[in-house]
matplotlib code that plots the C-alpha trace (Angstrom):
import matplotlib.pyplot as plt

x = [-110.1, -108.3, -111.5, -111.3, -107.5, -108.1, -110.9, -107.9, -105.7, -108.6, -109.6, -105.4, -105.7, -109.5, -108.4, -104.5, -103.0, -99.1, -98.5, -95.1, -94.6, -95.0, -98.8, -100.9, -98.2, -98.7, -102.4, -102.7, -100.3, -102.5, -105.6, -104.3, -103.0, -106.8, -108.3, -106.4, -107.4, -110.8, -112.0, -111.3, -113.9, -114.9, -112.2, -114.7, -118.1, -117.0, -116.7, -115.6, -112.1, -114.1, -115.6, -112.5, -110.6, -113.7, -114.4, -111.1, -108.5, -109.9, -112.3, -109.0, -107.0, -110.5, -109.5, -106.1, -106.7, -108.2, -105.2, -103.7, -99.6, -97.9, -99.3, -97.6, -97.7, -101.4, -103.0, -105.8, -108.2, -110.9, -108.5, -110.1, -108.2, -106.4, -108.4, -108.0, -104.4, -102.6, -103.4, -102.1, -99.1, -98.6, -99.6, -97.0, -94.0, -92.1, -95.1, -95.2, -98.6, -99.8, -103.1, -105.5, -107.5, -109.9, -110.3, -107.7, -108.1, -107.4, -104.9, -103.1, -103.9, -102.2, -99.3, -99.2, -100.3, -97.3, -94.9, -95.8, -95.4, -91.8, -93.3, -91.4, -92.2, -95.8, -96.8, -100.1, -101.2, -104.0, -106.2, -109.0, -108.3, -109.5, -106.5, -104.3, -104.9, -101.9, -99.1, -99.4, -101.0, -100.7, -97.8, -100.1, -100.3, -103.8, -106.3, -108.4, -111.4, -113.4, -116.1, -119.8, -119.7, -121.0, -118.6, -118.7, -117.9, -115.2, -113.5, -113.6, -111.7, -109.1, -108.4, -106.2, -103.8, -103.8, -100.5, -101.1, -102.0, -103.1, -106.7, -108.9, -110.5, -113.5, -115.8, -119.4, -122.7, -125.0, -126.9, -124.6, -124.7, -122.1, -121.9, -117.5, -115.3, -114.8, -116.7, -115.2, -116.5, -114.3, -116.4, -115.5, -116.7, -117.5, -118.0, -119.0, -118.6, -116.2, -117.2, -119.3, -118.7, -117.8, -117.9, -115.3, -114.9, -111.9, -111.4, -109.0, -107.3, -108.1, -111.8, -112.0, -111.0, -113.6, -116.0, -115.0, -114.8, -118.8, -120.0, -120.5, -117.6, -118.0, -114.7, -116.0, -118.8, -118.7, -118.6, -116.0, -114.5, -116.2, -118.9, -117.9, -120.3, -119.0, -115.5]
y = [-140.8, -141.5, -139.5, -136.2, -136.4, -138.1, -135.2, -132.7, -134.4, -134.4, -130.8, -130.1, -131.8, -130.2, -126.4, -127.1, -125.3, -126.3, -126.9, -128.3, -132.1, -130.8, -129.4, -132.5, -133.0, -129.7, -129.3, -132.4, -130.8, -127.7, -129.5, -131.6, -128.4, -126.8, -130.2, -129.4, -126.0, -126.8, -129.1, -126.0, -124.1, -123.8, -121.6, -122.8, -124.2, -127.7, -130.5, -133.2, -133.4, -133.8, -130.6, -129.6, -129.9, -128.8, -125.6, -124.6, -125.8, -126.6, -123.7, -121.4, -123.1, -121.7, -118.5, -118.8, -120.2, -116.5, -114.6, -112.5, -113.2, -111.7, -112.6, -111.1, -109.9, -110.8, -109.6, -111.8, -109.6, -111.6, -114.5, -116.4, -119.7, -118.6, -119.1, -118.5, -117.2, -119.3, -122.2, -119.7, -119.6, -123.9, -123.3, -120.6, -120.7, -117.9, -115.5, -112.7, -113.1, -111.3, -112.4, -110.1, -110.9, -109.2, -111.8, -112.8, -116.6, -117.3, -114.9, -116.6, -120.1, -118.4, -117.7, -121.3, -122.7, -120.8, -121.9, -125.7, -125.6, -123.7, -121.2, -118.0, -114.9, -114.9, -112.0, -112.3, -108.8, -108.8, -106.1, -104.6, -103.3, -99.6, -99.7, -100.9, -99.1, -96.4, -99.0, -101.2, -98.6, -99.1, -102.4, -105.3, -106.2, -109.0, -108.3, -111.1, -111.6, -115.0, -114.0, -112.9, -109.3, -106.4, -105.9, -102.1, -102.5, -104.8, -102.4, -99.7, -101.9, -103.5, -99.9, -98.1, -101.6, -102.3, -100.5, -99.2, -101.9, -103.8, -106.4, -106.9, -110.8, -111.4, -114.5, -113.9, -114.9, -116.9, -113.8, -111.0, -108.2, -105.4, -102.5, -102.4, -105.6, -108.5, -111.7, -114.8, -118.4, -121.6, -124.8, -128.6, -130.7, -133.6, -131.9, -135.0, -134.1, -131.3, -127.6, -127.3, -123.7, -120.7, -116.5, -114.1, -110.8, -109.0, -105.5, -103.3, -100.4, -98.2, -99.5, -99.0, -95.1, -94.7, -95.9, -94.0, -90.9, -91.6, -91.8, -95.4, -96.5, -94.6, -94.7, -93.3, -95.7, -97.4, -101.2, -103.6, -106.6, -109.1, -111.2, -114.8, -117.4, -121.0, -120.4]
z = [32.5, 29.4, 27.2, 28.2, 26.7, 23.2, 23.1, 23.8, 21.0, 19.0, 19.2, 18.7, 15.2, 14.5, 15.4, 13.3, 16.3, 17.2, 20.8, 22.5, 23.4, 26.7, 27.1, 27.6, 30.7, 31.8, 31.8, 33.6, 36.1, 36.3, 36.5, 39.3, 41.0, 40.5, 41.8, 45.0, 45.5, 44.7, 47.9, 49.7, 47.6, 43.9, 42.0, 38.8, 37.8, 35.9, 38.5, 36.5, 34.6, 31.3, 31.7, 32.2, 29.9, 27.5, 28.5, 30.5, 27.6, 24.6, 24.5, 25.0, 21.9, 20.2, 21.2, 20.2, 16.7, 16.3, 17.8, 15.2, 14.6, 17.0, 19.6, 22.6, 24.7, 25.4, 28.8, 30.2, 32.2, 34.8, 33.7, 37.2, 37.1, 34.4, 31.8, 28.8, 29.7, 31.5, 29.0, 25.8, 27.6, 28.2, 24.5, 23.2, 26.1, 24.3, 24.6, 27.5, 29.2, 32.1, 33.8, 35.9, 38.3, 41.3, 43.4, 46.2, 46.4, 42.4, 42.2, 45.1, 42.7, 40.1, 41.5, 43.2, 39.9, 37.9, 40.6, 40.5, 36.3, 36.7, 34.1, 32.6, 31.6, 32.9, 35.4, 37.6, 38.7, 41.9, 41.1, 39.0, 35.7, 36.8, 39.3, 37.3, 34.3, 35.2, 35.6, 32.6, 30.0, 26.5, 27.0, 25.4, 21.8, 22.8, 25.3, 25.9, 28.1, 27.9, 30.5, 29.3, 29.2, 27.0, 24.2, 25.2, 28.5, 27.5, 25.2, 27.7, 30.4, 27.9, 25.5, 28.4, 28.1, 24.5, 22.6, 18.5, 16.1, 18.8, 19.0, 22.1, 21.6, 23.8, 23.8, 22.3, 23.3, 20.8, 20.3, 20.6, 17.8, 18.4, 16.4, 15.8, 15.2, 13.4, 14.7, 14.1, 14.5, 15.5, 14.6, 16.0, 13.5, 14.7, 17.8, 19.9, 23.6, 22.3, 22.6, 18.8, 18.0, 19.4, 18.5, 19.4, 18.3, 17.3, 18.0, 16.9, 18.7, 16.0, 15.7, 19.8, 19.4, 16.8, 18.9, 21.7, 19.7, 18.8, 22.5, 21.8, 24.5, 27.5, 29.4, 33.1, 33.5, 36.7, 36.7, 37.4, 36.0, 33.4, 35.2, 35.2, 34.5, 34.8, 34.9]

ax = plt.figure().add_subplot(projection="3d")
ax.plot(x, y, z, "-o")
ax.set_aspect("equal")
plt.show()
């Protein structure tokens, strides 16, 4: 048990991201709160704690070595367990993050999980970003969105919540090409069991209107929120 945790220390020193004395304590505490959830039925794909705390945590400190100062307030849509968001806030306590999610059961998680770690200035909003849209407009200075979805698609859901000067962060595919942004790629080197690399792309406000303005983001296409794939 004691690998999966030098590989988190490890990857803290690797990606030169700050974290308080607390975190390891509290993503043990969230793990072991998601372990208990879980024999009623999977809130995620990785079954062991190794996986874990690769792909749940130390992929999201990727993410937030790209996160553009400041940071907050960030707004996680299809967060599911809360990932990447709930882990940037263990990460960055003073930040305002609000997570979104569709589905009953992990939004219910999230509350029990956010309860459980006595956190602050974290809001969890059950819904889809389509409904929610109207009360939370144009309030975020990050959007982020870690599930595999097409970047277009992606800056249509996140552009009615991002504020000016503001930067939607999604999580690329190996093979992913789109047409507006800034791709950026994190590296673990060694990576050893640790997650090698990873691509996210950085979108602007400014960049998403453009695009819109082309015809190249529709904003009434139907479709929901990001497809998850091993969360």
């Amino acid at each position: 048990m004691g690998a999966p945790w030098t590989d988190l220390r490890e990857a803290i020193a690797a990606l030169r991201v700050t974290v308080p004395d607390s975190f390891e304590s509290q993503v043990r505490q969230y793990l072991t709160t998601l372990a208990r959830w879980e024999r009623a039925g999977r809130l995620t794909g990785y079954r062991d704690l190794g996986a874990q705390v690769r792909h749940l945590v130390i992929e999201s400190l990727m993410l937030l070595s790209v996160v553009p100062a400041p940071g907050a307030p960030l707004l996680d849509i299809g967060t599911g367990a809360g990932v990447p968001g709930l882990i940037l806030k263990l990460a960055r306590p003073d930040w305002r993050v609000a997570l979104m999610e569709a589905g009953r059961r992990r939004a219910n998680f999230l509350r029990d999980a956010a309860r459980t770690l006595g956190m602050t200035g974290l809001a969890i909003h059950h819904g889809r970003a389509e409904s929610l849209a109207g009360s939370l407009g144009e309030r975020f200075r990050t959007v982020t969105m870690r599930a595999v979805v097409d970047p277009g698609r992606g800056a249509r859901l996140a552009r009615p919540f991002l504020e000016p000067d503001s930067v939607l962060i999604m999580t690329l595919g190996p093979a992913a090409a789109p047409e507006s942004g800034e791709i950026r790629e994190v590296t673990l080197a060694p990576a050893g069991d640790l997650p090698g690399r990873r691509r996210f792309l950085i979108m602007r406000r400014a960049e998403i209107d453009a695009a819109v303005s082309r015809g190249t983001v529709r904003t009434h296409d139907r479709g929901g929120e990001p497809e998850r794939r091993r969360r």
